[in-house]
N, C-alpha and C positions, 0 to 999 in steps of 0.2 A: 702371825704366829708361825713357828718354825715348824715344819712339817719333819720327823725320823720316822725312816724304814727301819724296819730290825730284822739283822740275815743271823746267820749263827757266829758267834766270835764277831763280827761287825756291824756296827750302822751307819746309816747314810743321812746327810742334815742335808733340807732343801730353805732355805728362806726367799724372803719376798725383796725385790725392789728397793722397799726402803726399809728396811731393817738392817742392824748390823750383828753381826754375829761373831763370838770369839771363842776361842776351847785353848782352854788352860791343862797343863798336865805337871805336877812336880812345883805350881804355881808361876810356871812359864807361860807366857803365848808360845803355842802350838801352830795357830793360824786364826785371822781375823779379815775380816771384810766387808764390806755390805755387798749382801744381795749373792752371799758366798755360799759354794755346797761341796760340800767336802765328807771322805769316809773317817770312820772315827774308832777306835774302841773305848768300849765305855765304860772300865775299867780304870777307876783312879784322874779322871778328867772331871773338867767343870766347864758348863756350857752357862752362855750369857747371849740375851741376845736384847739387842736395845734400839727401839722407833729413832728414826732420821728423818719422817717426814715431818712439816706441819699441825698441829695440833692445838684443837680452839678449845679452850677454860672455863667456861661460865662462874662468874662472882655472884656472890651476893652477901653485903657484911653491912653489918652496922655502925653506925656513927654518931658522935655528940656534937653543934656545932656549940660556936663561943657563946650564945643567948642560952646552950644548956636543951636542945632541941634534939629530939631524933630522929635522925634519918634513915633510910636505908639506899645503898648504893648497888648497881646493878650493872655489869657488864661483861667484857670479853676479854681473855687475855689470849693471842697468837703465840706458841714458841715452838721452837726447835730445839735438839737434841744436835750441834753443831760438833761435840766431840764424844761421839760414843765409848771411845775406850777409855776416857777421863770420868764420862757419867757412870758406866761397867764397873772403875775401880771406887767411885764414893757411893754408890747405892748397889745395892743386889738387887742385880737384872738377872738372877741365876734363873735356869731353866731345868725341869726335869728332861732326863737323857730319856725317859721311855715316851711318854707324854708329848714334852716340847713346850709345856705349860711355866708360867713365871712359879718358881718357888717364895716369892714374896709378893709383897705389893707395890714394887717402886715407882708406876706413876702415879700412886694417889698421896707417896712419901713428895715425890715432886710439887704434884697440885698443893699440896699442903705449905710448902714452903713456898709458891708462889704467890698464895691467896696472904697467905702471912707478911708478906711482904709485901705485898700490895693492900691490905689493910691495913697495916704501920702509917705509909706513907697517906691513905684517905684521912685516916685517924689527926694525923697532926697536919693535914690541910685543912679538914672541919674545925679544927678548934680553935683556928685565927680567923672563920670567919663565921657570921649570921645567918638565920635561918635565914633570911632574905636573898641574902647574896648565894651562899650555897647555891637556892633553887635555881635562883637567877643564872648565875656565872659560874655558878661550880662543878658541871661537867666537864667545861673544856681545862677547868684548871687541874681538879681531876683524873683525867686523862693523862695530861704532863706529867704532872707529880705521881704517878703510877708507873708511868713509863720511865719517866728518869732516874728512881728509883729501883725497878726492877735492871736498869742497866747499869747503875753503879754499886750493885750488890755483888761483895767478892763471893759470899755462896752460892750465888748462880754462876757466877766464871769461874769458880773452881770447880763446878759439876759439870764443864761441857754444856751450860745452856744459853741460848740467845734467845732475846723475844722478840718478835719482829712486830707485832700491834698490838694497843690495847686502846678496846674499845668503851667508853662508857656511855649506856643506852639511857639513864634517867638516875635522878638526885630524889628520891621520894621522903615527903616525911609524912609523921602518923597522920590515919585518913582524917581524924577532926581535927588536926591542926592545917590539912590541906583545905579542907573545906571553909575551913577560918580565911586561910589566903586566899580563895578563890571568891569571897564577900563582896572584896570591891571590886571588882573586875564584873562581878556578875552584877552588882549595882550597876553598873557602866553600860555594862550592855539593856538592863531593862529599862535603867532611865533611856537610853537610843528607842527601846522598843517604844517607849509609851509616849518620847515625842513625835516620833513618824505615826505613832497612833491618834495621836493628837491632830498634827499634820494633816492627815489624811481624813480626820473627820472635818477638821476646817474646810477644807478643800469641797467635800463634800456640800457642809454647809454653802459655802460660796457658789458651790453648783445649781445647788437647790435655789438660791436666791436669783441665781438669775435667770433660771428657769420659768420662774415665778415671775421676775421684771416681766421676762419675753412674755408671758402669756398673758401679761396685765394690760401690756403696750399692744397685744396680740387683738385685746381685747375693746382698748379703746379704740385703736385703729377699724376693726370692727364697728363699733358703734357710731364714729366720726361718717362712715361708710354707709351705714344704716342711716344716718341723720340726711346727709347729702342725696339717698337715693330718695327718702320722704319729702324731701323739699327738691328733688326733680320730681317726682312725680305730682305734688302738688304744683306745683308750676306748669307741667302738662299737662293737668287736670284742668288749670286755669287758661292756661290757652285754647285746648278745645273748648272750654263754653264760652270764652271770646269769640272765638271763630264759628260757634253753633249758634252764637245771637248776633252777631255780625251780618249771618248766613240768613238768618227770617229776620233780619231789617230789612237785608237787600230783596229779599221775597217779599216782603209785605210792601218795600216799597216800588219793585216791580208789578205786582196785585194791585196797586190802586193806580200808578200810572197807566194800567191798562183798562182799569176800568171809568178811569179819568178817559182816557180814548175813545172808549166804548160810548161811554154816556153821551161824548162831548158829540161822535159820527152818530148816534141816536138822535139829539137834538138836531144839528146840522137836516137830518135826512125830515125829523119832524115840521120845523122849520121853510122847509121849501114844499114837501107837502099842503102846508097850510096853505102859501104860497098861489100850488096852483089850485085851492080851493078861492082862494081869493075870486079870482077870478071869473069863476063858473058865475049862472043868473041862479 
């Protein structure tokens, strides 16, 4: 916005960078420029002053496609203001001389013809094609046809305008007919959810089963082990009382060979005793 001093009998205009500014008198240019400051009197003149820079749109319009469907469309349109003195003379960018304020509303006269023309051109991109397709592919088409549009429109090149993007962020249509389309996709993903669910109790199962082998086979191997040490040890049980009746053979038969000895040197010694009883008178 254009900043005026007021002195007596003159004032002073400061603008910005990217503004442009012009003062007419007698419906002459006076003087014009961006980013121009200049003394004035304010007296019988007309001050205009109009944005040069960049300047982003927000859309939002609605749509029919060819099934008869509604959307709504949502995006960004970028433009510029490329010939100021051309846009000054088809819209009123007038400014008051005390203020420095727009006397109209010429960018929202702009927005309006840009949204309008860029709904034209959505308009009859929806209705050659389907709700399908729209969702699907009809941002990027879209886009183009917004854009191309907007640049082969002689009312923006006869106002001094260029547009340098447009953006379109989403194709929506009404929330129960999205939730309609999003049906099978969400079947899609729940059937995934409940075979991995599935899966994973198999898996499970498979687990458990052979956990269960292990500790069957855990278990015979056990009892094969248990059986082997009862029949070691009965077998050691039967070796020692082989060997503990082995042991009083060999004693009893050592016990009576010695008293086989015994009796046999008793006899012997009784024997020659008599012997020499013999002999006495």
């Amino acid at each position: 916005m254009a900043t005026i001093s007021r002195y007596p009998f003159v004032r002073h205009l400061n603008s910005t960078a990217t503004t442009y500014v012009q003062i007419l008198r007698s419906g002459k240019v006076q003087r014009d420029g961006v980013g121009d400051s200049f003394w004035f009197r304010p007296l019988g003149v007309a001050l205009s002053e109009v944005p040069v820079d960049d300047r982003e749109l927000p859309v939002l319009f609605h749509g029919r496609t060819s099934d008869y469907f509604d959307v709504t469309v949502q995006g960004t349109i970028t433009f510029r203001i490329h010939d100021p003195a051309m846009a000054a003379r088809r819209l009123d960018f007038s400014i008051d001389a005390v203020t420095g304020l727009w006397l109209g509303r010429p960018l929202e006269q702009l927005a309006g013809l840009l949204i309008e023309t860029a709904q034209q051109q959505t308009a009859q991109l929806l209705a050659r094609h389907t709700l399908t397709e729209a969702v699907e592919r009809g941002v990027a088409a879209a886009r183009d046809a917004i854009a191309a549009g907007l640049v082969s429109d002689d009312r923006l090149a006869d106002t001094g305008v260029s547009v340098i993007s447009v953006r379109i962020v989403a194709i929506n249509p009404q929330p129960d007919v999205e939730k309609a389309l999003q049906t099978p996709a969400r079947e899609v993903i729940q059937q995934e959810a409940d075979k991995a669910t599935f899966e994973r109790r198999a898996l499970a199962v498979e687990r458990e089963a052979a956990i269960g082998e292990n500790e069957l086979e855990n278990r015979i191997e056990l009892a094969r082990r248990e059986e082997q040490l009862v029949a070691q040890r009965g077998a050691n049980e039967n070796r020692a009382a082989e060997l503990a009746a082995a042991t009083k053979t060999i004693e009893a038969e050592a016990q009576a060979n010695a008293t086989e000895l015994v009796g046999a040197a008793e006899a012997g010694a009784e024997a020659a005793r008599m012997r020499a009883y013999a002999d006495l008178p």
